[in-house]
VEXRO-686110 format. One record per residue: x, y, z of N, C-alpha, C in turn. Coordinates in steps of 0.02 Angstrom, whole numbers, plus 50000, padded with zeros to 5 digits. Layout:
<pts>
XYZXYZXYZ;...
</pts>
This chain:
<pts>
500424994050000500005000050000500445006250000;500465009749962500575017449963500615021650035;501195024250032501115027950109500765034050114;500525036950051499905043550063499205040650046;498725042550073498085043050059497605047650024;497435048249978496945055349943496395057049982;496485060250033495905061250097495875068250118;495255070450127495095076450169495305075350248;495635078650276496075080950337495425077650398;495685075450444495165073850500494675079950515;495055086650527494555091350527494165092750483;494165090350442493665093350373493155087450380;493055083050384492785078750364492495072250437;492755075850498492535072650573492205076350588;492295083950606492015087150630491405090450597;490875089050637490095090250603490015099350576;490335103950630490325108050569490555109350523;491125107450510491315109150422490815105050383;490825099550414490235095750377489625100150341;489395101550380488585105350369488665112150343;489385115550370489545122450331489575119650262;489885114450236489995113850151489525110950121;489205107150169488505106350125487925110550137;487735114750180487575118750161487635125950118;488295127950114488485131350072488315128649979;488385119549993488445117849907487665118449888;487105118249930486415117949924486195124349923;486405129049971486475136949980486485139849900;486955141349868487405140749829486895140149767;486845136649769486445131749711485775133449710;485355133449753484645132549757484405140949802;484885143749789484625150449842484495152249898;484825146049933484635148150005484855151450057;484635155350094485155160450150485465154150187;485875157750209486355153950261487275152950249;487495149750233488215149050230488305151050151;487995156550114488345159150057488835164350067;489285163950049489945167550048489965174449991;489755177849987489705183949916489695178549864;489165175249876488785172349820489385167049783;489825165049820490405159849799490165154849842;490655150349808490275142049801490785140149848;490735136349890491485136349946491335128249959;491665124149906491825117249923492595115049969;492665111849993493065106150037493295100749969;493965103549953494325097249917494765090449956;494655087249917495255082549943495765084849951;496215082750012497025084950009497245077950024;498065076949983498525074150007498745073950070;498535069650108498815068850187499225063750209;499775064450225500325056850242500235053050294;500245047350280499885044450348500635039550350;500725041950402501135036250465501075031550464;501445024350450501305015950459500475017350422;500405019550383499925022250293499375020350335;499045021150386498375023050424498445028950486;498995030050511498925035850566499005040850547;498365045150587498315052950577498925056450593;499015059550554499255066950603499375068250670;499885070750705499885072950782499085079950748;499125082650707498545087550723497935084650712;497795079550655497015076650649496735072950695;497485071750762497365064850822497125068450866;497165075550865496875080850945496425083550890;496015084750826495555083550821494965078950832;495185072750832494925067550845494705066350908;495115065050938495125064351027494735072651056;494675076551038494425082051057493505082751039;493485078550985492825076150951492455073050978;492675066851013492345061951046492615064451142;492515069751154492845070751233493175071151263;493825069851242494625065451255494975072451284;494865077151277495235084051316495655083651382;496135086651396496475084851460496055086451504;495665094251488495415098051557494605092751577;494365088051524493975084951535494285077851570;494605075851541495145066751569495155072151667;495505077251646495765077151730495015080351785;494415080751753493995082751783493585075451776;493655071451757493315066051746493795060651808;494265063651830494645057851882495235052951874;495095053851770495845051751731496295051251770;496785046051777497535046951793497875048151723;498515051151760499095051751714499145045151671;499225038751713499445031751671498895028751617;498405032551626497855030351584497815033051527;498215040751507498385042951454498435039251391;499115037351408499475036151345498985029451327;498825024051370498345018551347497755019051301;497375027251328496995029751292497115030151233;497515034351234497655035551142497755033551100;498375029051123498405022351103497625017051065;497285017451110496605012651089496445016551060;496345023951045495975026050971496155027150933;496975026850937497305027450853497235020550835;497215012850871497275007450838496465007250813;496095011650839495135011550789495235015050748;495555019650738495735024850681495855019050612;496685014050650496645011250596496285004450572;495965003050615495394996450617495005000750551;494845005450574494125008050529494365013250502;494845012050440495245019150414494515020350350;494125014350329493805011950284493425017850288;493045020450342492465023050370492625032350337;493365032650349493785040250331493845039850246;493975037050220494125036150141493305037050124;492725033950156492305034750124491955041150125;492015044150175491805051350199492215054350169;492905054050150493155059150094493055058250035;492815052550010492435053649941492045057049924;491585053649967490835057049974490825064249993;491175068850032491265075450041491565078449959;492065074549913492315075249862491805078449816;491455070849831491015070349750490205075249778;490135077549846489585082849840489715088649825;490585091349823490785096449808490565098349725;490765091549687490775093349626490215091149569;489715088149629489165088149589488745095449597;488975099049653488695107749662488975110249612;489615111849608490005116349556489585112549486;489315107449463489045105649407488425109849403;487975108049461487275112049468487515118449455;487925122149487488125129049488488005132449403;488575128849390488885129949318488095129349258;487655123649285486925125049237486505129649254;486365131249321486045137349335486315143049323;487025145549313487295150949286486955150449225;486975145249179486895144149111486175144649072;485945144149138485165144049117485025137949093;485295132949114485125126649099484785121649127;484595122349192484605117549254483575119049229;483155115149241482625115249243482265112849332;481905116149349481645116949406481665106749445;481435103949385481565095349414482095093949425;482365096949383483205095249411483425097249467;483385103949504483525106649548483285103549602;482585102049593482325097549643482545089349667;482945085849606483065081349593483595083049654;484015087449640484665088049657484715089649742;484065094049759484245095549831483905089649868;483325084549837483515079249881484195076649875;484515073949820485065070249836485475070549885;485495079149886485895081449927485765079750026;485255079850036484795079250099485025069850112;485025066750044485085059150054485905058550093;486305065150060486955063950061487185068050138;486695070850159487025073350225486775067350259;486045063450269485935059950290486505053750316;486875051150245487455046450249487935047450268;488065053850277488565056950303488635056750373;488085058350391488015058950476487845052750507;487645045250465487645038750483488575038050497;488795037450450489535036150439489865038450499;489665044450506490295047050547490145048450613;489395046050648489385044350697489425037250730;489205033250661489645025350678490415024550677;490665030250650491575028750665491605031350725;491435037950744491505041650794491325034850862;490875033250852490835026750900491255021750905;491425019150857491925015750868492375016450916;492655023150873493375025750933493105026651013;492315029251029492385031051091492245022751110;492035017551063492145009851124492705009051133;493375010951075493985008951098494315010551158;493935018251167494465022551234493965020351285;493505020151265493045015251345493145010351387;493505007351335493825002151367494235002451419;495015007551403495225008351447495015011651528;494495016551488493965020651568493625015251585;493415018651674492925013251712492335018951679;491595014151700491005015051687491025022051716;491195025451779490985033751788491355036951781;492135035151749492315040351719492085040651631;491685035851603491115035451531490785040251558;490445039951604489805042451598490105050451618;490455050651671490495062651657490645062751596;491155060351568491235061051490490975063351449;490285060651438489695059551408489375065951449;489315066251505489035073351537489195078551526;489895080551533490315085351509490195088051448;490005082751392489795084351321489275086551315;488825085351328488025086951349488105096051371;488375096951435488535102051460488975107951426;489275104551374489685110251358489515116451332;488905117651314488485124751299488415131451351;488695127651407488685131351469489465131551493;490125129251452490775131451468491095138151457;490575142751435490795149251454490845153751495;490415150751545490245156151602490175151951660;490265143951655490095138351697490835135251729;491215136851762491865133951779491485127051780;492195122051750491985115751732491995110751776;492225112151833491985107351911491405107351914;490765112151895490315111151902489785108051847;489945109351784489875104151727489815096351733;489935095151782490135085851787489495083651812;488875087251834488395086651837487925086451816;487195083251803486475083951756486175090551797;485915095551769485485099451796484985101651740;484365103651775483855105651741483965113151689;483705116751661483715122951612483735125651664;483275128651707483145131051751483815133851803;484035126751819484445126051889485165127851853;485415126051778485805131751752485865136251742;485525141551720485085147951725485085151851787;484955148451840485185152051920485715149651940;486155145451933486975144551935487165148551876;487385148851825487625152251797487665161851811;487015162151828486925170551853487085170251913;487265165551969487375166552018488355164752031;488735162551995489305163551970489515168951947;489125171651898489225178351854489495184651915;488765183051964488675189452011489345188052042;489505182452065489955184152125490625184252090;490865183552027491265185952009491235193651995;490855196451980490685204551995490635205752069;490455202252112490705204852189491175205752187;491535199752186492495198352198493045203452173;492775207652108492805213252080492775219052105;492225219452125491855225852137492055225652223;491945219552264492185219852328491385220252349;490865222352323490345222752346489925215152362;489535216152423489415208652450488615205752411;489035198352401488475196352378487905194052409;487235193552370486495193852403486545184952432;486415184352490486295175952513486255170452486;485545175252443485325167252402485635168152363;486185170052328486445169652267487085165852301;487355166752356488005162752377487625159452396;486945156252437487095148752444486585144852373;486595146452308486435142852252487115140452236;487745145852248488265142152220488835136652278;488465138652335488775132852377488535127152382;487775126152362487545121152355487585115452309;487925120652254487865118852179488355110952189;488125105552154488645099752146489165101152108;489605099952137490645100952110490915093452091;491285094052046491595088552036492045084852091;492115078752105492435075652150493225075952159;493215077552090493935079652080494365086452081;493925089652092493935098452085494605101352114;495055097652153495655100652180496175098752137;496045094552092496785091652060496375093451987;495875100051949495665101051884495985107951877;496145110751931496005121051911496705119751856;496785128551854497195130851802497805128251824;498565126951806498945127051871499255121951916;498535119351895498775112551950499245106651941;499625106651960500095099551941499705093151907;499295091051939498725085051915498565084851839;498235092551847498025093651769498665094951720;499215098151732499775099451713500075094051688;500305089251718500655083051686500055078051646;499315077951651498805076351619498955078751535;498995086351536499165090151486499935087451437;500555085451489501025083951463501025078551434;500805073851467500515068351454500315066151386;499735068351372499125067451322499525071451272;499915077351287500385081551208501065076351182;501335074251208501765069351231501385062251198;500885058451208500585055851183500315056951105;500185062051100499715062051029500585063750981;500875066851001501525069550943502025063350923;501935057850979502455049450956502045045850919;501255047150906500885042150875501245040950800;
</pts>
């Protein structure tokens, strides 16, 4: 086998938004629709030449796309209870699914290929005045068939890899994992010790504003209202919360670790 592959980059073609940015842009584009048109340019995702290592391993950069995709983050591993020694095992088990199921990546870069350039075709007849309304119609189902397959594919690979690294985790460090991901809509304003928990809309909504405030106390020096300090003393913290902050040795060699890990693959 050849040591390069004709493949779109892990980021182009794992991660669900570029996904949906280029196909929506190629349907956009084509059929008139607001949303990801660019000054009315057609913005496909080509194949690139990518060298693969022992001709199935990613990239040190497509491997912290990857692992960053399915949860694998240090600041998540060391808030989840991760040890250091569990690292490198980790990664280990999802570059050997990477190359178990390289099948799953070749086909998603086709298929990202060939929706590019069946748009630029549509494109090129509707400039032309050629395309007839069945056709168009013809074409934006296909297209709908083709995100459809798209998003089968690459959440059955994406699975894969997270049974491989499951393996090495026990059952509750799976499951914050999986919480953490859920939660992450709220990592802007939510320090992530407290993320490791299920909470209602609601009960985020008054933690989050009640964080907010007392970081504007702590600021301002001005004291905060009761119930707003005891929503956030009450609030559930991760179990691990002394060995996650910024800083911390725990998380620190977690970090060295896992960079150290992904750059020998």
């Amino acid at each position: 086998m050849n040591n390069t592959c004709t493949m779109n980059t892990f980021s182009r073609i794992i991660n669900p938004l570029h996904w949906n940015r280029s196909l929506a842009v190629c349907v956009g584009c084509t059929l008139g629709i607001s949303g990801f048109v660019l000054g009315n340019q057609i913005v496909v995702y080509r194949a690139e030449q990518m060298a693969i290592r022992d001709e199935r391993t990613p990239s040190p950069a497509d491997l912290r796309t990857v692992l960053y995709e399915i949860g694998y983050l240090p600041e998540y591993l060391a808030a989840t209870g991760v040890q250091v020694e569990q690292i490198e095992p980790l990664i280990d088990a999802v570059v050997e699914a990477i190359k178990d199921d390289h099948r799953s990546i070749n086909i998603l870069s086709q298929l990202q290929s060939t929706v590019g350039v069946q748009a630029q075709a549509m494109q090129r007849k509707i400039r032309a005045g050629q395309a007839s309304s069945e056709e168009i119609i013809a074409y934006r189902q296909q297209q709908k068939r083709d995100v459809k397959k798209v998003d089968d594919i690459r959440e059955s690979f994406l699975r894969s890899l997270r049974d491989a690294g499951e393996a090495v985790l026990t059952a509750k460090q799976v499951e914050t994992i999986e919480i953490l991901q859920v939660n992450e809509q709220w990592s802007n304003n939510v320090p992530i010790e407290y993320r490791v928990v299920r909470r209602t809309e609601s009960e985020w909504m008054r933690l989050q504003n009640a964080i907010m405030l007392q970081r504007h106390s702590d600021e301002t020096g001005q004291p905060l209202q009761p119930e707003l300090l005891a929503v956030v003393a009450s609030a559930k913290v991760s179990k691990n919360r002394r060995s996650m902050g910024v800083g911390n040795e725990n998380l620190i060699q977690i970090q060295k670790t896992f960079e150290r890990s992904v750059r020998n693959k």
